[in-house]
KOLMARDO-691839 format. One record per residue: residue number from 1; z, x, y of N, C-alpha, C, O in turn. Coordinates in pm, whole numbers. Layout:
> num|nup|neast|nnorth|caup|caeast|canorth|cup|ceast|cnorth|oup|oeast|onorth
> NUM|Z|X|Y|Z|X|Y|Z|X|Y|Z|X|Y
...
end
This chain:
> num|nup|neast|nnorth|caup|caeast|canorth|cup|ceast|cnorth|oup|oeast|onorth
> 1|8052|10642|-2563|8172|10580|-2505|8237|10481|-2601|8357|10456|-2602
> 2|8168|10440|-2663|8225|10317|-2770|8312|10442|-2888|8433|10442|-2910
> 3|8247|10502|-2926|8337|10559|-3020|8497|10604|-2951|8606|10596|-3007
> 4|8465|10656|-2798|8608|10680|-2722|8744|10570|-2769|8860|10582|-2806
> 5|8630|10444|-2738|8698|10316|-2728|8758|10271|-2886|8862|10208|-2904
> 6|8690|10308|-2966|8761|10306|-3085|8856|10385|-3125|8942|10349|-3206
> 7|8850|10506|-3071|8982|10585|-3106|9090|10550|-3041|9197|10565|-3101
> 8|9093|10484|-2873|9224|10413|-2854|9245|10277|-2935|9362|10240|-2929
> 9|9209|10240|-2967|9186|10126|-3061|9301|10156|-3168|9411|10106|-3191
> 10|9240|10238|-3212|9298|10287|-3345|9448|10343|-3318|9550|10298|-3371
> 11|9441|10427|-3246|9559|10479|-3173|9684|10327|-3165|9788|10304|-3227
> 12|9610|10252|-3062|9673|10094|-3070|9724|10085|-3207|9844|10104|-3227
> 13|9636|10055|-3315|9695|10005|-3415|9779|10095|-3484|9843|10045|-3577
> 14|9796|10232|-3458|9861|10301|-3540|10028|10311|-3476|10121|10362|-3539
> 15|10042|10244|-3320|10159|10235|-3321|10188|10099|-3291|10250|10090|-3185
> 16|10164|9980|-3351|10156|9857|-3383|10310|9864|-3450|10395|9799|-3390
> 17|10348|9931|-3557|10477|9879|-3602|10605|9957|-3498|10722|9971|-3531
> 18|10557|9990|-3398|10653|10021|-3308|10683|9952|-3179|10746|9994|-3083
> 19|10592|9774|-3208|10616|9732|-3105|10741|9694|-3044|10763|9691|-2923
> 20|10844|9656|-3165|10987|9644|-3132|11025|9741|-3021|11077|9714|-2913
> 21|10991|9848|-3065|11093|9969|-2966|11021|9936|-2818|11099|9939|-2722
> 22|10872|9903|-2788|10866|9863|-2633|10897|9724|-2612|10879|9689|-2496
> 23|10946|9617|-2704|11005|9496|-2667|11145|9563|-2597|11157|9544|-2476
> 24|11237|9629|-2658|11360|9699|-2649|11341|9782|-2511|11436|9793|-2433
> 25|11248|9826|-2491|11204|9876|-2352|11240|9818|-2223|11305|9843|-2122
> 26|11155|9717|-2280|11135|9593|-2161|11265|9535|-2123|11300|9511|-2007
> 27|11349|9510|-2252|11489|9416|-2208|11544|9471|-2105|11599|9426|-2005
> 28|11514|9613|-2158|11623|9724|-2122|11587|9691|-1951|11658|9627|-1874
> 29|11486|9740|-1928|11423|9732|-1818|11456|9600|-1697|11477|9603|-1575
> 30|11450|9492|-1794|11511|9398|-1695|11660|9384|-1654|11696|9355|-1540
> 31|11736|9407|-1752|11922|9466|-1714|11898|9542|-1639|11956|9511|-1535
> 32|11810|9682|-1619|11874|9808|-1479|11811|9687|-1411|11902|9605|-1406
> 33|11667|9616|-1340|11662|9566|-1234|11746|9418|-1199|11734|9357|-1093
> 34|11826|9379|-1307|11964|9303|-1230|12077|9388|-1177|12126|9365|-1066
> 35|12111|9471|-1243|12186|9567|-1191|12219|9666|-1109|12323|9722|-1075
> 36|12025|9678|-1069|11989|9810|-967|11964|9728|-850|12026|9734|-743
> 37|11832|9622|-891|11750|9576|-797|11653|9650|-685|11600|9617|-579
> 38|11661|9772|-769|11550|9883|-714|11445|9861|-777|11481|9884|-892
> 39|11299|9820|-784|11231|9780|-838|11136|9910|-875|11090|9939|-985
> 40|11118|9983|-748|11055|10188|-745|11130|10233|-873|11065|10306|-948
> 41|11260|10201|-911|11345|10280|-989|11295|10219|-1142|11230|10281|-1226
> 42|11332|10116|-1149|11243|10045|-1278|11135|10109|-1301|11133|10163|-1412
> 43|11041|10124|-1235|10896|10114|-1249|10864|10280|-1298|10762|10312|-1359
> 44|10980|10380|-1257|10945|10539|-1296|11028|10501|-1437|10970|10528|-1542
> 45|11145|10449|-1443|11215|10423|-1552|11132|10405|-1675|11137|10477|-1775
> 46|11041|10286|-1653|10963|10220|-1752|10873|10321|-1785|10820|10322|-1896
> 47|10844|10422|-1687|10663|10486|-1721|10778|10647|-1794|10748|10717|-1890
> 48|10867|10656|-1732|10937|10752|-1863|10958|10718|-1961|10930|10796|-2052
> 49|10995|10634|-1983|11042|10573|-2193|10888|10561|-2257|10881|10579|-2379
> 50|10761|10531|-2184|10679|10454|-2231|10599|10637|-2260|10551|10684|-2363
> 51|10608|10683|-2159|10555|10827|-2194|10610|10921|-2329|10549|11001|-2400
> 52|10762|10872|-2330|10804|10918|-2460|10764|10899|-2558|10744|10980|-2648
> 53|10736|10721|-2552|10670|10686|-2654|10522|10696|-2758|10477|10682|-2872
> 54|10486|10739|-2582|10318|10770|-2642|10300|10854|-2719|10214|10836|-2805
> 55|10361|10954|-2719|10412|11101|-2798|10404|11084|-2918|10322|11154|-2978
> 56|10496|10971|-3006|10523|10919|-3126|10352|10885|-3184|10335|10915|-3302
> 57|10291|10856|-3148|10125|10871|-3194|10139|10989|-3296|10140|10973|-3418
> 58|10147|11070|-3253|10155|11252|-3287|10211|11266|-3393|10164|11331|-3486
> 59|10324|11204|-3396|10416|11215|-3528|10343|11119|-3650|10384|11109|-3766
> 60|10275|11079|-3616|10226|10928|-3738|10106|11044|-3796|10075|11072|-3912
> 61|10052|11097|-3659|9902|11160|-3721|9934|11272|-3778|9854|11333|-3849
> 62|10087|11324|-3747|10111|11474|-3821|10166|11408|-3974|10165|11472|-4079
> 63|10195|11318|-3965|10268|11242|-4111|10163|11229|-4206|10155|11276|-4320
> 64|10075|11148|-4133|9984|11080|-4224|9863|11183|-4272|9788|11192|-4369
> 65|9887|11258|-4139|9739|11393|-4145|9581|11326|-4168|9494|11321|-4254
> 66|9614|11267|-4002|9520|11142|-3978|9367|11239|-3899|9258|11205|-3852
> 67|9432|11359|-3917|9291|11460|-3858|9155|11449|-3967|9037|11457|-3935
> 68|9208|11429|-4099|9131|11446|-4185|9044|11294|-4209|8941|11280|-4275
> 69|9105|11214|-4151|9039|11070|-4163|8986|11100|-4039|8866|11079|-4053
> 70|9005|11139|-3921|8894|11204|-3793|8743|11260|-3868|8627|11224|-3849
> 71|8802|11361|-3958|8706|11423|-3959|8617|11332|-4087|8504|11372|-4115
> 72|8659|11245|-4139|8585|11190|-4262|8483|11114|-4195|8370|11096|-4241
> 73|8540|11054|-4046|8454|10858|-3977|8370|11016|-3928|8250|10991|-3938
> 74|8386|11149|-3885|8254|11192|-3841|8293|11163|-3683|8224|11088|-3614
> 75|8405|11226|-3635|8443|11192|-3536|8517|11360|-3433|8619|11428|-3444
> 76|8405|11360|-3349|8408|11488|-3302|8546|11544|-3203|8616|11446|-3177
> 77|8597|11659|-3147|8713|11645|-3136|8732|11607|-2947|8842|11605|-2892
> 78|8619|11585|-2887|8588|11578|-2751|8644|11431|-2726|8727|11383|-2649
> 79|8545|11370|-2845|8605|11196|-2858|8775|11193|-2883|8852|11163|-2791
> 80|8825|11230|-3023|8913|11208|-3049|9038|11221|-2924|9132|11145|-2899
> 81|8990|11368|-2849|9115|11422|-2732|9081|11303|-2613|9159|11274|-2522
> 82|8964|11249|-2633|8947|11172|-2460|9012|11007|-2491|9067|10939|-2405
> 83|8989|10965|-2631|9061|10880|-2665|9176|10899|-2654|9225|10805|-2592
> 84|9262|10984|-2686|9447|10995|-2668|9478|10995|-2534|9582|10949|-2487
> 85|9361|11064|-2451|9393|11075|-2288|9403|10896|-2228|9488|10847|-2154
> 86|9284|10829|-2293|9290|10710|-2211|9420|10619|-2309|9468|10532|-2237
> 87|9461|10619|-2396|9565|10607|-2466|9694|10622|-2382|9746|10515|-2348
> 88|9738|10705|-2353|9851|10737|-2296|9856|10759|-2151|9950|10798|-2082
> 89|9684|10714|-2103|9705|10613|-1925|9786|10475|-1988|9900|10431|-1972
> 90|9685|10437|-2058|9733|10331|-2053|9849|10223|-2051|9866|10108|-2009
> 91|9927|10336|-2130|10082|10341|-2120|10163|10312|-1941|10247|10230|-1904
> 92|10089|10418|-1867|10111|10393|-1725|10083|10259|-1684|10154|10171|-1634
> 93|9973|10264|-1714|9922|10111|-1669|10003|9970|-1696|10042|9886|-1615
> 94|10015|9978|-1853|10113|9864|-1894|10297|9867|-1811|10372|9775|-1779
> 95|10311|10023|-1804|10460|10030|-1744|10410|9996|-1600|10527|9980|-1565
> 96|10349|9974|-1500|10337|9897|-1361|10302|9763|-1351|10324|9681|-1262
> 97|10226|9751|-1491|10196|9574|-1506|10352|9504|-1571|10367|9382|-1566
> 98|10419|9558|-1607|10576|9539|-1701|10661|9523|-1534|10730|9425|-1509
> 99|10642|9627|-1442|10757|9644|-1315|10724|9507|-1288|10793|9415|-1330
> 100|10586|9484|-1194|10526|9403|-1090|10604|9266|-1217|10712|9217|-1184
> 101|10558|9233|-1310|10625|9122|-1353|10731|9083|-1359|10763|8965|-1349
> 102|10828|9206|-1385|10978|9179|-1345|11023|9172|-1236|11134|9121|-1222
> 103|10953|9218|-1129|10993|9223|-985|10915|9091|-977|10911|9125|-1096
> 104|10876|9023|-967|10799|8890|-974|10930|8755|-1010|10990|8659|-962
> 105|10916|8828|-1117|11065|8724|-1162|11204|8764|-1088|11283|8670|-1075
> 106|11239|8877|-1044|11362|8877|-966|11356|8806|-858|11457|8740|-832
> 107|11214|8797|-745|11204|8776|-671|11188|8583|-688|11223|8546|-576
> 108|11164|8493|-747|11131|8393|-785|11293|8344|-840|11314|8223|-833
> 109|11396|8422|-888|11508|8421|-923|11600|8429|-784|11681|8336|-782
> 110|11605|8485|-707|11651|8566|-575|11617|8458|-469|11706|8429|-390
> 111|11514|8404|-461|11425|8274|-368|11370|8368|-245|11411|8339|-132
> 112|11288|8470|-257|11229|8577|-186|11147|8615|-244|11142|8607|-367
> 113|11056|8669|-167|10892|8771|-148|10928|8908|-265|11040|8950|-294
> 114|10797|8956|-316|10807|9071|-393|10818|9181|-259|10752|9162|-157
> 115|10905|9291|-277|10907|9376|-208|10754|9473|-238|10766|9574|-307
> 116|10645|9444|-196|10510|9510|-206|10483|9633|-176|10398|9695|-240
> 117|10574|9707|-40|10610|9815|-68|10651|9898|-123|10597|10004|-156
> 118|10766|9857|-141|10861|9965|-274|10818|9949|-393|10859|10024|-482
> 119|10718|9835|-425|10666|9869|-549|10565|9942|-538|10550|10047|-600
> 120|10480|9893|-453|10348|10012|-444|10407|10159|-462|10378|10238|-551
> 121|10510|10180|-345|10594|10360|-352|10612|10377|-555|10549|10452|-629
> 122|10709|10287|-587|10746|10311|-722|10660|10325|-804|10695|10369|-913
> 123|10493|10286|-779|10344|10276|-898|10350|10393|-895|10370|10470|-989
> 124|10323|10430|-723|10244|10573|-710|10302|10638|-783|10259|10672|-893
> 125|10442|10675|-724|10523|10753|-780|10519|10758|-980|10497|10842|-1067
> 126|10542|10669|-975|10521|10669|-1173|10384|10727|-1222|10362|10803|-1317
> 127|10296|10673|-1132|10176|10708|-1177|10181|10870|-1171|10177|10943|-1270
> 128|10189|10905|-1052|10160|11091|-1040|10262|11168|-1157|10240|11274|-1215
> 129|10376|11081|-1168|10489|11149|-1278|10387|11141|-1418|10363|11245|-1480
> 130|10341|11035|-1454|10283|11070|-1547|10147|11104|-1591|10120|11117|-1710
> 131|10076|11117|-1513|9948|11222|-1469|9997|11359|-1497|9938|11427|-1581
> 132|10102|11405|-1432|10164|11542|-1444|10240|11558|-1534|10249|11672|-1580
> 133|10317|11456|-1587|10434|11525|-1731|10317|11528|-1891|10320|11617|-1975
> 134|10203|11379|-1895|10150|11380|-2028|10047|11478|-1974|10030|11535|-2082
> 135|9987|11524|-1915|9946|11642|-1865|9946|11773|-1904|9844|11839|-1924
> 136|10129|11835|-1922|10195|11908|-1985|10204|11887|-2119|10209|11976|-2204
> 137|10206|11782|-2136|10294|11781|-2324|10149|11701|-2387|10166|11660|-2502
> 138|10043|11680|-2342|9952|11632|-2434|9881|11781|-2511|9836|11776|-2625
> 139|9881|11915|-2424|9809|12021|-2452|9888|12094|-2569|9845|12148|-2670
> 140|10081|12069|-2499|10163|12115|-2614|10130|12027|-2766|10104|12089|-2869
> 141|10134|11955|-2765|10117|11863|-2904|10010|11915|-2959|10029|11999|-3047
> 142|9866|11876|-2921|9783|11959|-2959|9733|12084|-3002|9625|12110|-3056
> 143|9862|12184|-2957|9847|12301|-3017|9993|12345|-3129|9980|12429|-3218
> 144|10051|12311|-3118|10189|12260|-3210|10196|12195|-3294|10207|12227|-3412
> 145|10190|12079|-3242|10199|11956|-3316|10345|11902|-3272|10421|11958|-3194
> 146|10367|11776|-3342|10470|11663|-3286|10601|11792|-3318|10652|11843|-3218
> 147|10654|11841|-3472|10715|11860|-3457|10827|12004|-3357|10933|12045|-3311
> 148|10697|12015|-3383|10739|12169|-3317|10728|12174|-3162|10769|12277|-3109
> 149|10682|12082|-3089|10686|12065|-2958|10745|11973|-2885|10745|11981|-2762
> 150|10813|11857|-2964|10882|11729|-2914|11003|11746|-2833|11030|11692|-2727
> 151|11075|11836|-2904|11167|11877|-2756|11145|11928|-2637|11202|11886|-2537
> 152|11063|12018|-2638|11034|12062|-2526|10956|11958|-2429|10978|11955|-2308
> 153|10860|11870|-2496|10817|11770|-2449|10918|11624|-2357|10910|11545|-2263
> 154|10969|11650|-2423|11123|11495|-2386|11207|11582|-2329|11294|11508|-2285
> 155|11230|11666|-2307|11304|11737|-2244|11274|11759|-2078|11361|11806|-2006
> 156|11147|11721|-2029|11154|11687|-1868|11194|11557|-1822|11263|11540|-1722
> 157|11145|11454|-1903|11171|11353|-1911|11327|11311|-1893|11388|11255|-1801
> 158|11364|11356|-2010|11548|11333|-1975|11592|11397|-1864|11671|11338|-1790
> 159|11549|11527|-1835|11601|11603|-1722|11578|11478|-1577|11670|11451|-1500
> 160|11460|11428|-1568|11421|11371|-1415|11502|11202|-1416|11543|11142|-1316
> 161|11506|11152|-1568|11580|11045|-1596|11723|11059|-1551|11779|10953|-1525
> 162|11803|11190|-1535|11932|11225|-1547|11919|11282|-1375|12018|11232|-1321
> 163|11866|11337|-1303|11820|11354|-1160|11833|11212|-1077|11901|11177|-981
> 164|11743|11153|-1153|11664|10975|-1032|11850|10895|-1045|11930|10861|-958
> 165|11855|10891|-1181|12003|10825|-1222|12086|10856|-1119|12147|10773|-1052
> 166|12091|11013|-1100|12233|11055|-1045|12226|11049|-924|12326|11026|-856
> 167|12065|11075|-852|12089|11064|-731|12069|10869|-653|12072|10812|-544
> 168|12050|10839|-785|12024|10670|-712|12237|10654|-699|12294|10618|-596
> 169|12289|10683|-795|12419|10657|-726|12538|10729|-642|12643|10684|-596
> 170|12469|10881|-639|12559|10956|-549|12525|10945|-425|12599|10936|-327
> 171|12349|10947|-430|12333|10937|-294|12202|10825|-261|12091|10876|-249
> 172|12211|10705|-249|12129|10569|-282|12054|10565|-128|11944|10518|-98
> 173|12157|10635|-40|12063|10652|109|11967|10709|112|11854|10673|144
> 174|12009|10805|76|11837|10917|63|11795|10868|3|11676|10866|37
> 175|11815|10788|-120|11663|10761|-142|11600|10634|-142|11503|10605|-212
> 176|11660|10554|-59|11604|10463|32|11557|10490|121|11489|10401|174
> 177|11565|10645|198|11556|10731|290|11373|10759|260|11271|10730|322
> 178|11395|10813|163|11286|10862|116|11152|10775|56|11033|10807|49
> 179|11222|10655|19|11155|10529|-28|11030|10477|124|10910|10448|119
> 180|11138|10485|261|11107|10415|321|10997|10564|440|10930|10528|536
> 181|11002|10643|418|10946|10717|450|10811|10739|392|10715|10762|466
> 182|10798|10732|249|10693|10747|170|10568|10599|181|10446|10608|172
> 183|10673|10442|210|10588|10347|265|10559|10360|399|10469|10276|408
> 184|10571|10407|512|10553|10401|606|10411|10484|628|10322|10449|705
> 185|10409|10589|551|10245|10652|533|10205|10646|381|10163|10737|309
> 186|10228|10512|350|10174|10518|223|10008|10564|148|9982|10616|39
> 187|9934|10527|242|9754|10566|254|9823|10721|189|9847|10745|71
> 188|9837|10788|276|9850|10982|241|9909|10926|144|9840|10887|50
> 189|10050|10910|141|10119|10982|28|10026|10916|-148|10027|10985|-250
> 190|9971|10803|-141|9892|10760|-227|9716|10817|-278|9654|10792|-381
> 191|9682|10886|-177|9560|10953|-179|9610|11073|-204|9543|11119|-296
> 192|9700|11155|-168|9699|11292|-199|9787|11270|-349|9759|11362|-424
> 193|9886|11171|-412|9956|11157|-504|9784|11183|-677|9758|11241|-783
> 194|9720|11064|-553|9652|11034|-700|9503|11175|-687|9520|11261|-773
> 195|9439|11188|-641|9362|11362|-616|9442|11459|-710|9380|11520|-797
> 196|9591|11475|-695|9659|11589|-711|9703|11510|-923|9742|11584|-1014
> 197|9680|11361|-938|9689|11340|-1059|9590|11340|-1141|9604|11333|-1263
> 198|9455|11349|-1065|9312|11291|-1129|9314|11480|-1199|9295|11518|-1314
> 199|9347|11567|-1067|9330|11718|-1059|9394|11774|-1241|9343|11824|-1342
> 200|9498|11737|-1208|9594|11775|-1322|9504|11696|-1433|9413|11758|-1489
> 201|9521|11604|-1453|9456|11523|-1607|9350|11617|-1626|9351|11689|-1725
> 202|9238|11626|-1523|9110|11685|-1589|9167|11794|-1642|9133|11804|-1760
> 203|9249|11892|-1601|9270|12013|-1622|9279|12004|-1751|9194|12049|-1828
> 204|9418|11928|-1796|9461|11902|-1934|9396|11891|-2012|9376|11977|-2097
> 205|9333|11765|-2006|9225|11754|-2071|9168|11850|-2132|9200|11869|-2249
> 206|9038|11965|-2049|9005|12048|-2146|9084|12157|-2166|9026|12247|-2228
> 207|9204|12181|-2133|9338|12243|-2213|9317|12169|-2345|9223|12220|-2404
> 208|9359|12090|-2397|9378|12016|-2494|9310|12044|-2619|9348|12059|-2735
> 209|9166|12049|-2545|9027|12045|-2634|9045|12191|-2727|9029|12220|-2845
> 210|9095|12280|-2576|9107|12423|-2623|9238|12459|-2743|9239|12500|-2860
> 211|9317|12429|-2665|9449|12362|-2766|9477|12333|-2940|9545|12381|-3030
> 212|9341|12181|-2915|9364|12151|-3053|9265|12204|-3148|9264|12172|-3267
> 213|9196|12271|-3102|9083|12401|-3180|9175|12491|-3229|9188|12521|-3348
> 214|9247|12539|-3124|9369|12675|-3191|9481|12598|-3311|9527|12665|-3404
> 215|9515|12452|-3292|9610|12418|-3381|9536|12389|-3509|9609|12378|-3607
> 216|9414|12376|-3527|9376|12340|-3645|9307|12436|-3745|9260|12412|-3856
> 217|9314|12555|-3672|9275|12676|-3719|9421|12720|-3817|9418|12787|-3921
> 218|9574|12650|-3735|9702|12782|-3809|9669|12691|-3944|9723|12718|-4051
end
């Protein structure tokens, strides 16, 4: 397990000079929630850009051809794939610890309570989105590589970014509609959200394994 822990480690430091672009994240992030004050909407917002970002790993290791420094530390490929997996949770994780703080401060700004619901709805929700999208595009990378799979990869992403957008202002009822439906049985919709995300990851996962055996063979 320690060696796991060193490969996100490393991972960490290898996108260290990209912390600007998630400072730039964050700003961003706090303008839509003055502007939206949907805090659910932030919180999928944040875990899409941050999922994009995780991606960019890929491109450093296809640059640098950081497989071969894998294989020099003696570092098997079970470790290396389970390290990128907890890598790019973690991304989730930081994008719900990023919402809850900004919704913290709106609410402390506003002279009112955190809406605890609609953020809980907006975790889940981010969370299962990205259980299921790096899910998809961690197996593509791995058998591709960054360049040859990055569009197709960012390409759901923009699609659901350009969906949530359009329908938060054509139609903002429904999905307050839907907001307030999803807290009202939140237990289900949170137990079957995260089962149906744990389901998917494992899958990927040894997709991946299988994956990046076939990419390192072309």
């Amino acid at each position: 397990m320690s060696n796991v822990l060193h490969m996100v480690h490393l991972d960490i430091l290898t996108m260290k000079p990209y912390l600007k672009s998630y400072l730039i994240m964050f700003a961003i992030a706090v303008f839509i929630a003055i502007t939206n004050e949907s805090i659910s909407f932030v919180t999928v917002m944040i875990t899409i850009y941050l999922l994009m970002m995780s991606g960019t790993v890929f491109s450093v290791q296809e640059k640098n051809k950081l497989d071969r420094l894998y294989s020099a530390l003696a570092v098997d490929g079970n470790t290396v794939v389970l390290g990128r997996y907890i890598f790019t949770l973690l991304h989730g994780v930081f994008a719900i610890a990023a919402s809850y703080l900004i919704a913290a401060a709106m609410a402390v700004y506003n002279g009112g309570p955190v809406d605890t619901g609609e953020f809980l709805a907006g975790a889940v929700a981010a969370m299962v989105l990205m259980f299921f999208a790096a899910g998809m595009q961690l197996p593509l990378y791995y058998r591709f590589g960054y360049t040859k799979a990055r569009f197709a990869c960012v390409a759901p992403f923009v699609l659901v970014f350009i969906f949530i957008f359009a329908a938060e202002k054509i139609a903002p009822n429904s999905v307050y509609d839907i907001l307030n439906r999803l807290q009202a049985d939140m237990t289900l919709f949170a137990a079957t959200g995260f089962a149906l995300a744990v389901l998917l990851f494992i899958g990927s996962y040894y997709l991946s394994l299988r994956m990046r055996r076939r990419g390192l063979q072309i």
